[in-house]
C-alpha positions as a Python dict, from the first residue, in 0.01 Angstrom:
ca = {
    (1, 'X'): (0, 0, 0),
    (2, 'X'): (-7, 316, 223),
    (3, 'X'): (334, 433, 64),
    (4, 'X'): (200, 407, -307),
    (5, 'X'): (-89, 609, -238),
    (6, 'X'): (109, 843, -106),
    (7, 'X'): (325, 836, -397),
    (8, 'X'): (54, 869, -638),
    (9, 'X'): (-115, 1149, -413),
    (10, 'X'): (232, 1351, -455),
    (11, 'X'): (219, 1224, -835),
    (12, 'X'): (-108, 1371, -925),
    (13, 'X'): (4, 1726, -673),
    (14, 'X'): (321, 1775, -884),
    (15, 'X'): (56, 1709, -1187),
    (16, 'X'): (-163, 2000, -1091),
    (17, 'X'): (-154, 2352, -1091),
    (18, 'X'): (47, 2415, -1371),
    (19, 'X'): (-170, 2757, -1501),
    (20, 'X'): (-75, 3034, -1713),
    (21, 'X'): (183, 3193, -1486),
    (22, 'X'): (443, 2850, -1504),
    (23, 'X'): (365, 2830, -1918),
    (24, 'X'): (502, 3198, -1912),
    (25, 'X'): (818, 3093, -1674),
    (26, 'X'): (870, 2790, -1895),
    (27, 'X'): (868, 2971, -2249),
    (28, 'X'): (1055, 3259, -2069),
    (29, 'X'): (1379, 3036, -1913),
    (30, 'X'): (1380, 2817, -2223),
    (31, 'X'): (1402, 3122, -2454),
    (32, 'X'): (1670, 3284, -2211),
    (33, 'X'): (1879, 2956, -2126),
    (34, 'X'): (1903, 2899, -2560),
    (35, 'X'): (2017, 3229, -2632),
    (36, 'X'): (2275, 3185, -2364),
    (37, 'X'): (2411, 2883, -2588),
    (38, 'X'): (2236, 2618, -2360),
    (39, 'X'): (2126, 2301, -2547),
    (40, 'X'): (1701, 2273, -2557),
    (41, 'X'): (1778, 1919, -2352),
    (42, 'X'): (1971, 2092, -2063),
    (43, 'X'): (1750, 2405, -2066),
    (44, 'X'): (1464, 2124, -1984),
    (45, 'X'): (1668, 1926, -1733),
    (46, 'X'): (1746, 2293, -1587),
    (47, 'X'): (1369, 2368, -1559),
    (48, 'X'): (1349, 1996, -1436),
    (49, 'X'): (1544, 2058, -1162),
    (50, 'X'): (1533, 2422, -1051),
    (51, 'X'): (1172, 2461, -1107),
    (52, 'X'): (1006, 2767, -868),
    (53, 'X'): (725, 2485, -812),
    (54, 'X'): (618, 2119, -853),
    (55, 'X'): (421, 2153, -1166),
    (56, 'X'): (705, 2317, -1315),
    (57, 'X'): (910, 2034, -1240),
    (58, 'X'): (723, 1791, -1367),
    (59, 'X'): (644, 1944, -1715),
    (60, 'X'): (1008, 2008, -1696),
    (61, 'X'): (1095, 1608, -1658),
    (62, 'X'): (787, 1494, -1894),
    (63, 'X'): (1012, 1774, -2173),
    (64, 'X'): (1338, 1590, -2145),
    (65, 'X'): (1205, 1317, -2135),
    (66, 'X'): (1123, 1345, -2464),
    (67, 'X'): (1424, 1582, -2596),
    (68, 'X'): (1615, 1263, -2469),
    (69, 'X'): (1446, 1006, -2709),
    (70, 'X'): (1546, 1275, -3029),
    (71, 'X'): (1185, 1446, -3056),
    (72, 'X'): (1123, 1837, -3134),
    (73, 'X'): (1007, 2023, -2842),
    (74, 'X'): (639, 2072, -3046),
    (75, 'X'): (622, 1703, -3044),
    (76, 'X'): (689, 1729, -2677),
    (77, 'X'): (418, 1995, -2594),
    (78, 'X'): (209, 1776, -2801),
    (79, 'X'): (194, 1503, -2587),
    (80, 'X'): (108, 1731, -2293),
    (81, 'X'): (-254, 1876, -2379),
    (82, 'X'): (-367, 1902, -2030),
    (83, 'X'): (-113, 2179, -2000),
    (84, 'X'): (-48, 2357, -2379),
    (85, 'X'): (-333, 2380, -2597),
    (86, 'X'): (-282, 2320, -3001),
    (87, 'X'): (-160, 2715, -3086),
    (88, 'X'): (135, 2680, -2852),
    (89, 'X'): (181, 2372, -3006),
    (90, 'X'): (179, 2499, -3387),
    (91, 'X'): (356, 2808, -3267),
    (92, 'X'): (673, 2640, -3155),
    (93, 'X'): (661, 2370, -3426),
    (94, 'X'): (670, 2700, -3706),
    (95, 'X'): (937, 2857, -3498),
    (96, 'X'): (1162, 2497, -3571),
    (97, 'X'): (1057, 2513, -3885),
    (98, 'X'): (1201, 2892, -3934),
    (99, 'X'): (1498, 2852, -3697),
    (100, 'X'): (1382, 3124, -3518),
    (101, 'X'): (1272, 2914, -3213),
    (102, 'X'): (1448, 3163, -2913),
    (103, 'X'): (1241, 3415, -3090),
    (104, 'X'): (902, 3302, -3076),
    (105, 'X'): (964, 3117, -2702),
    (106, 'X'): (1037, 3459, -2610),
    (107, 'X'): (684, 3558, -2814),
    (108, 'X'): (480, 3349, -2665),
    (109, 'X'): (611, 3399, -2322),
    (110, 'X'): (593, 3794, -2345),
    (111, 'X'): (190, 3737, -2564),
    (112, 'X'): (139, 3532, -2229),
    (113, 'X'): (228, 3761, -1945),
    (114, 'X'): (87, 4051, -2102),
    (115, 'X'): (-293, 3868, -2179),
    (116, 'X'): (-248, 3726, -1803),
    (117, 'X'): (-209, 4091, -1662),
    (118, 'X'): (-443, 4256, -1944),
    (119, 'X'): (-704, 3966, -1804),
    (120, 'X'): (-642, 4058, -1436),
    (121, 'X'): (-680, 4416, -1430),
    (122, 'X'): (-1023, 4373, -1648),
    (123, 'X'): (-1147, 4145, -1362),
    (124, 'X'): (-1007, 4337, -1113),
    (125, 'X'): (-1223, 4644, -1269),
    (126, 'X'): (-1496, 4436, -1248),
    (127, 'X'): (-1467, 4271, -953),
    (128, 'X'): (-1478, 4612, -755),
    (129, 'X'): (-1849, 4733, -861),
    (130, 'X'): (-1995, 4391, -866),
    (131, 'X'): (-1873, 4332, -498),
    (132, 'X'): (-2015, 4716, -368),
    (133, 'X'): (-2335, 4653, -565),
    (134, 'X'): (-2406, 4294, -406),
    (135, 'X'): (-2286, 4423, -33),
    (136, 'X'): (-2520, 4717, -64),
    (137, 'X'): (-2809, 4481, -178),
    (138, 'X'): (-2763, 4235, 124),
    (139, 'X'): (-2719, 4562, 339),
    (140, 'X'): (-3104, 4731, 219),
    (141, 'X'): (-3225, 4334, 230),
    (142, 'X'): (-3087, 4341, 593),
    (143, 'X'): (-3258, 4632, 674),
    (144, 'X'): (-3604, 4575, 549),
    (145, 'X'): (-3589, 4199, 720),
    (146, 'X'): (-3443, 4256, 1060),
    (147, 'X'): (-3403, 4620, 1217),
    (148, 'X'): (-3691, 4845, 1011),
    (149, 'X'): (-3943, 4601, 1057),
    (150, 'X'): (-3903, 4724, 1494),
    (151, 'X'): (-3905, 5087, 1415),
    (152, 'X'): (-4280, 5040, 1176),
    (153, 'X'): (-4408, 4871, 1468),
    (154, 'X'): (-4426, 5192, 1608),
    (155, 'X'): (-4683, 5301, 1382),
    (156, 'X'): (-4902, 5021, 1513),
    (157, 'X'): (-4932, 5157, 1846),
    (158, 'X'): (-5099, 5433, 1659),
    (159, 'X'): (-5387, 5314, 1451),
    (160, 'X'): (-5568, 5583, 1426),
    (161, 'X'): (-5335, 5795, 1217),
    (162, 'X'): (-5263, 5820, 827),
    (163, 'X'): (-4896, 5713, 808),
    (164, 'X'): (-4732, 5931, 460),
    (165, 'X'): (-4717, 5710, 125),
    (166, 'X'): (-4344, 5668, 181),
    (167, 'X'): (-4412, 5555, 484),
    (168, 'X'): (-4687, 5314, 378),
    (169, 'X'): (-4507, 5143, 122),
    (170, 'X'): (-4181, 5080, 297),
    (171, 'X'): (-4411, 4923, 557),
    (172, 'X'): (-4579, 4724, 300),
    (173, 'X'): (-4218, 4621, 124),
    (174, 'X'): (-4123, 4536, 472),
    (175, 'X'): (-4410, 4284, 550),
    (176, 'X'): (-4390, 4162, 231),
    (177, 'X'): (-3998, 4060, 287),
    (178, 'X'): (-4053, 3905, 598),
    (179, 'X'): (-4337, 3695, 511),
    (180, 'X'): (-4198, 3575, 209),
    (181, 'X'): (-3818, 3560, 298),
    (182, 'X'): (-3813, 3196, 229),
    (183, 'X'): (-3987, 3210, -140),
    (184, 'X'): (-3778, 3507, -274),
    (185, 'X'): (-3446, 3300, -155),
    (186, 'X'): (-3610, 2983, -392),
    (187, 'X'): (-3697, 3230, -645),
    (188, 'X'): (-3339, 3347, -677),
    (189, 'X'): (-3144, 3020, -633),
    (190, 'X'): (-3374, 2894, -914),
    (191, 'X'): (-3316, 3179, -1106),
    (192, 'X'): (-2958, 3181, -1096),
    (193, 'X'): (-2978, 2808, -1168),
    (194, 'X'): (-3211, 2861, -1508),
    (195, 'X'): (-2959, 3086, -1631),
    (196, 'X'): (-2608, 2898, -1544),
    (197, 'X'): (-2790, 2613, -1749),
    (198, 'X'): (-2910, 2855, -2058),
    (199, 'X'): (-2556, 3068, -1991),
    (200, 'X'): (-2330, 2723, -2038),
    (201, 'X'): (-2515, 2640, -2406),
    (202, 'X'): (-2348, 2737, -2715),
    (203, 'X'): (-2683, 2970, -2774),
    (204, 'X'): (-2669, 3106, -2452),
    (205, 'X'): (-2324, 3190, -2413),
    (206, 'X'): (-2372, 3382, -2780),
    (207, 'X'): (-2686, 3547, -2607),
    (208, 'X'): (-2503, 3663, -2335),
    (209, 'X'): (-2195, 3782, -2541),
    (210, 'X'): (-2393, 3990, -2751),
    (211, 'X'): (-2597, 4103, -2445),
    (212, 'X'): (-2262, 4225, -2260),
    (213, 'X'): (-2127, 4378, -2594),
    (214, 'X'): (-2431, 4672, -2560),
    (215, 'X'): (-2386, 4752, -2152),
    (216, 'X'): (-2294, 5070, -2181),
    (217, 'X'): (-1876, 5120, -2106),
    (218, 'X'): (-1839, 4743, -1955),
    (219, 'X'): (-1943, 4588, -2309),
    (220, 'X'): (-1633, 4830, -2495),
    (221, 'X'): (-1429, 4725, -2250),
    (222, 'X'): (-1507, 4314, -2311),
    (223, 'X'): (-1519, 4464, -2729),
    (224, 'X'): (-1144, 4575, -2694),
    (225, 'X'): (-1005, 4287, -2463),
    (226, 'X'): (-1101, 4017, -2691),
    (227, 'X'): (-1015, 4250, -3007),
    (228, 'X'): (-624, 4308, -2844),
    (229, 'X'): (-636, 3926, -2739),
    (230, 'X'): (-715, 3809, -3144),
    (231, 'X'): (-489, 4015, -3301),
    (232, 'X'): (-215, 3998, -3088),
    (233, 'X'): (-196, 3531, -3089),
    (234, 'X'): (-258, 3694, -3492),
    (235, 'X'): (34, 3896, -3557),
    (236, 'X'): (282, 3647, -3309),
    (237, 'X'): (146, 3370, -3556),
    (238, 'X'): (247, 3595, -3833),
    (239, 'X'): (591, 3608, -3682),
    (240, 'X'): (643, 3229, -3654),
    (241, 'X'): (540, 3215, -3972),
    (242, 'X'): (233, 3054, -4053),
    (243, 'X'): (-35, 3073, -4306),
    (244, 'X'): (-319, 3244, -4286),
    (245, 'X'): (-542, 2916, -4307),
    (246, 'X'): (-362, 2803, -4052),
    (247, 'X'): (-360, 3123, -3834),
    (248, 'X'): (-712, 3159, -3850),
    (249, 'X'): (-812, 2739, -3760),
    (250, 'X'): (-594, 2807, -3433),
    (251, 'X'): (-738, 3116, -3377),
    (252, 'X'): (-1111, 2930, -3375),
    (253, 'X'): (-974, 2734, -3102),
    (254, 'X'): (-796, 3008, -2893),
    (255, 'X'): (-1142, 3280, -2905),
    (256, 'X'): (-1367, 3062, -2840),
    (257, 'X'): (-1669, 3302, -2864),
    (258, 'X'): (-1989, 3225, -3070),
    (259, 'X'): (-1909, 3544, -3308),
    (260, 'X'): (-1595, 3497, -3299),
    (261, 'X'): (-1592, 3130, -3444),
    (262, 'X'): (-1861, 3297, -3720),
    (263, 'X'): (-1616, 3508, -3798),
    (264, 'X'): (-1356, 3308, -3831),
    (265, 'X'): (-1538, 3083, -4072),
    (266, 'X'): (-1657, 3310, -4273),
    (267, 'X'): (-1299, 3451, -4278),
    (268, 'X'): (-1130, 3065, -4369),
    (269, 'X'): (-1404, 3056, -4667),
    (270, 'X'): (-1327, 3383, -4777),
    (271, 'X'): (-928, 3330, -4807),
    (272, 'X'): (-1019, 2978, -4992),
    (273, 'X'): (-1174, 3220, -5245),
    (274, 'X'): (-835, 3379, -5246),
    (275, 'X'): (-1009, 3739, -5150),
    (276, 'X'): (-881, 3953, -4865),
    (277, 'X'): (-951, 3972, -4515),
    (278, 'X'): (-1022, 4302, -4404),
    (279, 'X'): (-1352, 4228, -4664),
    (280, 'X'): (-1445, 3986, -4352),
    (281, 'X'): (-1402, 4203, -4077),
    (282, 'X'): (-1559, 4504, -4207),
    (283, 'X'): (-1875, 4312, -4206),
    (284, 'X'): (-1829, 4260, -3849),
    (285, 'X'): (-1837, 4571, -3690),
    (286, 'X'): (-1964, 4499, -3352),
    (287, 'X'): (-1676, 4297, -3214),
    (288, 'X'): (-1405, 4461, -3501),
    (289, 'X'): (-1416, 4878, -3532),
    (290, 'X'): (-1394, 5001, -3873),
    (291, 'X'): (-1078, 5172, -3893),
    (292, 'X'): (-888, 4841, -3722),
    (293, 'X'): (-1009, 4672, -4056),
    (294, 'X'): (-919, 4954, -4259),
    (295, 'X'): (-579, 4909, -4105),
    (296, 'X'): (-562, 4582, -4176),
    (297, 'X'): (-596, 4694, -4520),
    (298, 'X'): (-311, 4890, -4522),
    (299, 'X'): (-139, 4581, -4424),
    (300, 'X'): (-264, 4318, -4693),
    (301, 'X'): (-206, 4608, -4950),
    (302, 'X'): (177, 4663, -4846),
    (303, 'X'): (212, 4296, -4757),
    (304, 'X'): (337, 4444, -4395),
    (305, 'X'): (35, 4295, -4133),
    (306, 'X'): (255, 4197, -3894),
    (307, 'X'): (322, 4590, -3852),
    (308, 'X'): (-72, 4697, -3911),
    (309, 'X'): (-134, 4432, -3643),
    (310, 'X'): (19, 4602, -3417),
    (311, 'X'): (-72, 4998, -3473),
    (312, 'X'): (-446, 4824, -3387),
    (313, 'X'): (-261, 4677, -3039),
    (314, 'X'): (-82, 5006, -2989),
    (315, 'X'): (-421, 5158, -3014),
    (316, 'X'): (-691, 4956, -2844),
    (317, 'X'): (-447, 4826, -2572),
    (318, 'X'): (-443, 5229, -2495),
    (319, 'X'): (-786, 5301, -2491),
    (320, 'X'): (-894, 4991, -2278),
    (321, 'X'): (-608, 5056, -2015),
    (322, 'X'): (-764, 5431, -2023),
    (323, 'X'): (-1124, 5281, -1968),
    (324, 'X'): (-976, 5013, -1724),
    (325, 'X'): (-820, 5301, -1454),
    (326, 'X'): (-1137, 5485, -1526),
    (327, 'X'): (-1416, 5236, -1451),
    (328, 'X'): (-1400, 5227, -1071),
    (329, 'X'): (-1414, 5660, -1093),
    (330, 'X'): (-1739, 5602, -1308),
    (331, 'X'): (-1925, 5341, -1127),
    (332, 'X'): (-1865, 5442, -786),
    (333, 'X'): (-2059, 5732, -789),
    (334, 'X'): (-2379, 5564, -940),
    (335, 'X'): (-2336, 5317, -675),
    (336, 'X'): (-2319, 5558, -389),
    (337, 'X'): (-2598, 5731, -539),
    (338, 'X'): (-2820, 5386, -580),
    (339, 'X'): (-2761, 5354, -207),
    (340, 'X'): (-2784, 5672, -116),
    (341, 'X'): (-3152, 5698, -264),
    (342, 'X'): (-3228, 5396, -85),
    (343, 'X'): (-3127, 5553, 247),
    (344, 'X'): (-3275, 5863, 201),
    (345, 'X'): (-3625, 5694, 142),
    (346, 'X'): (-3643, 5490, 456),
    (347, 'X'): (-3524, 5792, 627),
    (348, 'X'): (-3822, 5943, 512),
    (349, 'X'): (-4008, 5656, 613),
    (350, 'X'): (-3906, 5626, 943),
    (351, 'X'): (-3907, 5991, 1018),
    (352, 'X'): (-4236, 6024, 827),
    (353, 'X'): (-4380, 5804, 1139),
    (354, 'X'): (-4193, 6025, 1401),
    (355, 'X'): (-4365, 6343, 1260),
    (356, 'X'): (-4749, 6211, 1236),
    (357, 'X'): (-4693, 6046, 1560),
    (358, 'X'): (-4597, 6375, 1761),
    (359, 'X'): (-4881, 6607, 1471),
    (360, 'X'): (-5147, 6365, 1634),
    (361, 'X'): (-5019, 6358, 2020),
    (362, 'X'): (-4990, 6764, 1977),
    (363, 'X'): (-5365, 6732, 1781),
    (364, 'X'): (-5508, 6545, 2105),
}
């Protein structure tokens, strides 16, 4: 008994963990392995075998598995939707269909690693500001609670003199935290709590989309990542050669965002009127810029998207990696100025008792 739960304990580890990073080695060693002349079944029993991890071992196996009994390697990935979602699926299945499966392995592996890093330097951007802003919060929360309120008492030895208004109301902000320190921590939690619950409904999350899409610079920056991240799964669904219905129902799936999905239907009933696309995304001009729909344009009208696709890549990828570098050299400075305006009024404060406290022992 003890040995099979230790065997299904290992089971379920080698089941887990397999992210974005192994679907990228997988795609990537299966693409390389084929070109090199390797048959799909040993490229999986390769992976199976040689894997940098346990996951990637296992998806290996669960692949040759299935290569072994005569299936296509889409009809593999099928069976695995815990780990490859219905576009990879489609993807790979066009790319048998074509013969041009090395080709679009070594798409989707490349689409991959580039949305992965793309995704980690726009959190990383993030992640800087957010953390400085909630540190210097806690620090002027600290301060009113536990080492200002000793320095006001001061002032009490002293009743008899008129404190400034700085003074006053830092005292008063003061009092206030420390009486009510446990109410404004219930206040919060429930806060936070309201809006994780509005925040994880299909209303909500559109609310909050369309919220982040006006903050000035962060909301051009979320604009642009999900703009590079739709065309480019687009134009490599182009490549494997798909339709446009079909394109555009796996798309729904991949972006899932409230205007997105709109967006997309309103673009699946436009083609079913056999009209173009770029009529759709001209009408939606605050997640799609007007000129990347007049390029699109261009490409319906020369019957070359797959190119116009990727002069709008070219371009947003470079402005968002410009606004990415930039974002930490334009926040900071608010920041620092946010705290320093807090500092400088409780240095008035403070000092503001020091000086009436010596004008009224020099009075007397």
């Amino acid at each position: 008994m003890f040995e099979q739960s230790i065997r299904h304990y290992l089971e379920a580890r080698e089941k887990a963990g397999f992210g974005t990073k192994d679907k990228i080695f997988l795609f990537r060693e299966l693409a390389y392995l084929l070109q090199g002349g390797v048959s799909l079944l040993e490229a999986a029993n390769t992976i199976a075998e040689r894997g940098d991890n346990a996951s990637q071992r296992y998806v290996g196996k669960q692949i040759a598995a299935m290569l072994k009994e005569w299936r296509q390697l889409s009809h593999a990935l099928s069976r695995l939707p815990d780990y490859f979602n219905p576009s990879d699926v489609n993807i790979v299945k066009s790319g048998e269909a074509s013969g041009n499966l090395v080709k679009v392995l070594a798409s989707l592996s490349r689409e991959y690693y580039f949305l992965r890093t793309l995704q980690g330097k726009y959190i990383s951007a993030l992640t800087y500001p957010i953390l400085l802003l909630i540190i210097s919060i806690i620090a002027v929360f600290v301060l009113f609670i536990n080492i200002l309120p000793g320095i006001f008492s001061i002032a009490e030895q002293f009743p008899g003199i008129e404190m400034p208004l700085v003074t006053r109301v830092m005292i008063e902000m003061s009092q206030f935290m420390q009486a009510n320190i446990a109410m404004i921590l219930i206040v919060l939690g429930v806060v936070c709590f309201t809006l994780s619950i509005i925040f994880s409904t299909e209303s909500g999350k559109r609310r909050w989309f369309a919220q982040l899409l006006r903050m000035p610079l962060i909301g051009k920056m979320t604009k642009y990542y999900y703009l590079i991240k739709f065309f480019r799964y687009m134009r490599i669904m182009q490549y494997a050669g798909m339709s446009y219905m079909t394109t555009f129902f796996l798309l729904k799936d991949i972006i899932r965002i409230g205007v997105y999905e709109e967006m997309i239907d309103a673009m699946i009933a436009q083609l079913r009127r056999g009209e173009t696309m770029h009529e759709v995304f001209r009408k939606y001009v605050d997640i799609v810029p007007t000129n990347a729909s007049l390029l699109v344009k261009v490409g319906e009208d020369t019957a070359n998207l797959p190119e116009s696709l990727g002069n709008i890549i070219e371009i947003y990828e470079e402005d968002l990696n410009n606004m990415l570098n930039n974002l930490s050299k334009i926040i900071e400075p608010i920041l620092i100025v946010f705290v320093g305006a807090i500092v400088v009024l409780i240095a008035f404060s403070v000092f503001g008792i020091i000086t009436t406290i010596l004008g009224g022992v020099q009075a007397n």
